[in-house]
Residue frames as qw, qx, qy, qz and C-alpha x, y, z in Angstrom:
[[0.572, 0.213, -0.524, 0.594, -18.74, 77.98, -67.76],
 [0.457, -0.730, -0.110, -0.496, -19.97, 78.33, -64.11],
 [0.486, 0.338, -0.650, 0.476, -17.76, 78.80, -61.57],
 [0.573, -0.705, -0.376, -0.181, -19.16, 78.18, -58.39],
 [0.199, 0.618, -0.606, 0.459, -17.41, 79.54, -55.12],
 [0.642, -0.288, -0.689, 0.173, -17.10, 77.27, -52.15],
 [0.218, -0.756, 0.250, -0.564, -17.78, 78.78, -49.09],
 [0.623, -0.011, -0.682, 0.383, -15.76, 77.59, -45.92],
 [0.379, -0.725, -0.013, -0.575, -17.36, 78.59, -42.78],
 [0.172, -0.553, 0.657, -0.482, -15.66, 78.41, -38.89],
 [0.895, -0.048, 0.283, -0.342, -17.57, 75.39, -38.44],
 [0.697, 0.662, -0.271, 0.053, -15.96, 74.22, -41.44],
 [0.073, 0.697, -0.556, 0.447, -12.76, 75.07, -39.83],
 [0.451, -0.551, 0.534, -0.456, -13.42, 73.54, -36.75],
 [0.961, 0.168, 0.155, -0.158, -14.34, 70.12, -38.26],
 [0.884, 0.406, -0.183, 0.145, -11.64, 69.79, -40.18],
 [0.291, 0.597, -0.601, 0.446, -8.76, 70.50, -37.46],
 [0.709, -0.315, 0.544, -0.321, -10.70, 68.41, -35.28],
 [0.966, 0.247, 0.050, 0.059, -10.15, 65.31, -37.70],
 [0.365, 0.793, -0.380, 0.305, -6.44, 66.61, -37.87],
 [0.124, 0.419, -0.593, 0.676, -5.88, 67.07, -34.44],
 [0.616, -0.483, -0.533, -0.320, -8.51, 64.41, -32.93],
 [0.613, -0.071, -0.621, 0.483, -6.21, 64.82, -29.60],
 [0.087, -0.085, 0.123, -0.985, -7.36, 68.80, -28.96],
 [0.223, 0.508, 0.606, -0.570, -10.84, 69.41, -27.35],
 [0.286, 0.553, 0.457, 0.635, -12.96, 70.84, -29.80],
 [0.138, -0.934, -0.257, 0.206, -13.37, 73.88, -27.13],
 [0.375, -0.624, 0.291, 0.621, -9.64, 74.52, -27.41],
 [0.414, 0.357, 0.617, 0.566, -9.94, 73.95, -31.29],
 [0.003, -0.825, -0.531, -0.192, -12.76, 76.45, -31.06],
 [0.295, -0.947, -0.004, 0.127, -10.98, 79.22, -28.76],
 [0.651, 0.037, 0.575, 0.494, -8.08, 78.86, -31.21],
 [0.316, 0.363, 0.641, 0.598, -9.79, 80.12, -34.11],
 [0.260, -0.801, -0.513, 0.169, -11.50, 82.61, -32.22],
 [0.614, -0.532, 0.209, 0.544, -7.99, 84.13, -31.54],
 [0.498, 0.136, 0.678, 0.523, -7.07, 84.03, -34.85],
 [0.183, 0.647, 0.574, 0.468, -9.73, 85.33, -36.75],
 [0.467, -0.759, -0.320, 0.321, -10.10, 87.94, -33.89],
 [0.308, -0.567, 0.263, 0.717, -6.33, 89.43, -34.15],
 [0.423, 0.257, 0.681, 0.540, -6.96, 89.48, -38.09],
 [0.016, -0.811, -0.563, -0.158, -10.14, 91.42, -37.45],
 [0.166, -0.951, -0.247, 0.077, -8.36, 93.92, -35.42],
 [0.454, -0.195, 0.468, 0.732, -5.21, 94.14, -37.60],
 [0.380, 0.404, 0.708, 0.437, -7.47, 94.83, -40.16],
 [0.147, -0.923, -0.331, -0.128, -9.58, 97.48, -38.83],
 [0.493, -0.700, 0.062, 0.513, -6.32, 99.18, -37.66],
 [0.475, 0.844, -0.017, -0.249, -5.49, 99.43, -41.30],
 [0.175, -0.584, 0.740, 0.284, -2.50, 97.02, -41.46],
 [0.760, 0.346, -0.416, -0.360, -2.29, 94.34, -43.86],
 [0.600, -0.443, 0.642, -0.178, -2.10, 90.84, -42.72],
 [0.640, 0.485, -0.546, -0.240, -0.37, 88.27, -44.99],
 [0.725, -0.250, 0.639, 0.063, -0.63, 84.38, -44.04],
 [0.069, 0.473, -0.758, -0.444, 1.75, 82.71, -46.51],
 [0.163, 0.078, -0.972, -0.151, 0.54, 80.34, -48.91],
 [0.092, 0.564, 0.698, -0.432, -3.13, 81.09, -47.50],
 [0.305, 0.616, 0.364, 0.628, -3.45, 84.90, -48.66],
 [0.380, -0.079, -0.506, 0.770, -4.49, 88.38, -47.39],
 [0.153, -0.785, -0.596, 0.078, -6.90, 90.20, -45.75],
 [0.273, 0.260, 0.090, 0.922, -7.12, 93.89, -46.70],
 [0.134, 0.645, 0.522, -0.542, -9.06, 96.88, -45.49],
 [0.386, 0.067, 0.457, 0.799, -11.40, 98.50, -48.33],
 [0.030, -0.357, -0.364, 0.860, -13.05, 101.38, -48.91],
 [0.231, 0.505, 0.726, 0.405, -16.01, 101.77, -50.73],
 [0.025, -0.027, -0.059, -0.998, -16.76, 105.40, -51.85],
 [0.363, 0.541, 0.532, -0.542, -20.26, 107.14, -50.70],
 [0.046, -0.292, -0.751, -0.590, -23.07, 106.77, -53.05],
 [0.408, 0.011, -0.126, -0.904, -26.46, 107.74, -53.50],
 [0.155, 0.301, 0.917, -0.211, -29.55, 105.05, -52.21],
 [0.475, -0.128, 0.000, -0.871, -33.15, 105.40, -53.14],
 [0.426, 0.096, 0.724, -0.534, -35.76, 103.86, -50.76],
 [0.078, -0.288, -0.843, -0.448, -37.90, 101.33, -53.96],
 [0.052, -0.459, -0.832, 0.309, -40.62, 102.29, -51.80],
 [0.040, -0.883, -0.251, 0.395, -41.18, 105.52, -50.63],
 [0.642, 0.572, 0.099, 0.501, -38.50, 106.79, -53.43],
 [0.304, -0.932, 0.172, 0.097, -37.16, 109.26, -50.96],
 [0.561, 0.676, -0.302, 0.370, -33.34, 109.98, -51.76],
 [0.555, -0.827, 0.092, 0.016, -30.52, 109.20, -49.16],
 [0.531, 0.661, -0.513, 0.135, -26.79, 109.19, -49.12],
 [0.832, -0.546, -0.036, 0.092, -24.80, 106.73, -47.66],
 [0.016, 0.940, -0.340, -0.035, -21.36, 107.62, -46.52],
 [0.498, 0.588, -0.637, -0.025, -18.00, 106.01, -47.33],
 [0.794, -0.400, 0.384, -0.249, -17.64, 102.47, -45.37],
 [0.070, -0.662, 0.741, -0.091, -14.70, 99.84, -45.14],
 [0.949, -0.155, 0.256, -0.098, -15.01, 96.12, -45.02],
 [0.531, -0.390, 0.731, 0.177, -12.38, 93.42, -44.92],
 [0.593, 0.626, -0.308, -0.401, -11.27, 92.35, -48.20],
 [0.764, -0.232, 0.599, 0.066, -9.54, 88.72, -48.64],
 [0.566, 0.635, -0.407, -0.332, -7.21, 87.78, -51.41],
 [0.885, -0.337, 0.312, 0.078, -6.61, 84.35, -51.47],
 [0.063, -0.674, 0.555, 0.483, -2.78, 83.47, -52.73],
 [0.572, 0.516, -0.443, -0.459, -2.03, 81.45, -56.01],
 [0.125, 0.075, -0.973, 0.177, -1.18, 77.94, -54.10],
 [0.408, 0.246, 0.703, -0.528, -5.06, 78.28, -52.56],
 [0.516, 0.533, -0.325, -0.587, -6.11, 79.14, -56.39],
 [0.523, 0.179, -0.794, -0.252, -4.90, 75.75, -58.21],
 [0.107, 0.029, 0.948, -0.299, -6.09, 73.57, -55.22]]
């Protein structure tokens, strides 16, 4: 049982709301999504939670410092506690 994930990349995006919306430029398509993804990015990083309905949401998490060693040189370093954008998709994007 292998579940592949699909990845959907801004290209992606842009293709398919240019076949939607064959009347829009694909610059204005393009500076659109830009927008978008943008204000998300810097909702996120402000630490608010942004819920599109029926899409899902995009969280900020924190991943606790750890310990690294260098395979090489085996030297010991620590990295410290860092944040990335988390994405839950809702339960309508799930069955599709």
């Amino acid at each position: 049982m292998n579940k592949k994930k699909e990845t959907f990349t801004r290209s992606d995006i842009e293709v398919s709301l240019f076949k939607e919306f064959p009347h829009l430029s694909k610059s204005v398509i393009k500076d659109a999504i830009n927008a978008i993804l943008d204000s998300i990015i810097e909702s996120v990083a402000l630490d608010r939670k942004v819920e599109i309905r029926g899409f899902g949401t995009f969280s900020k998490k924190s991943i606790r410092p750890r310990k690294y060693i260098n395979p090489k040189t085996k030297a010991v370093s620590y990295l410290s506690e860092t944040s990335i954008i988390h994405f839950k998709p809702s339960q309508s994007l799930i069955k599709k």
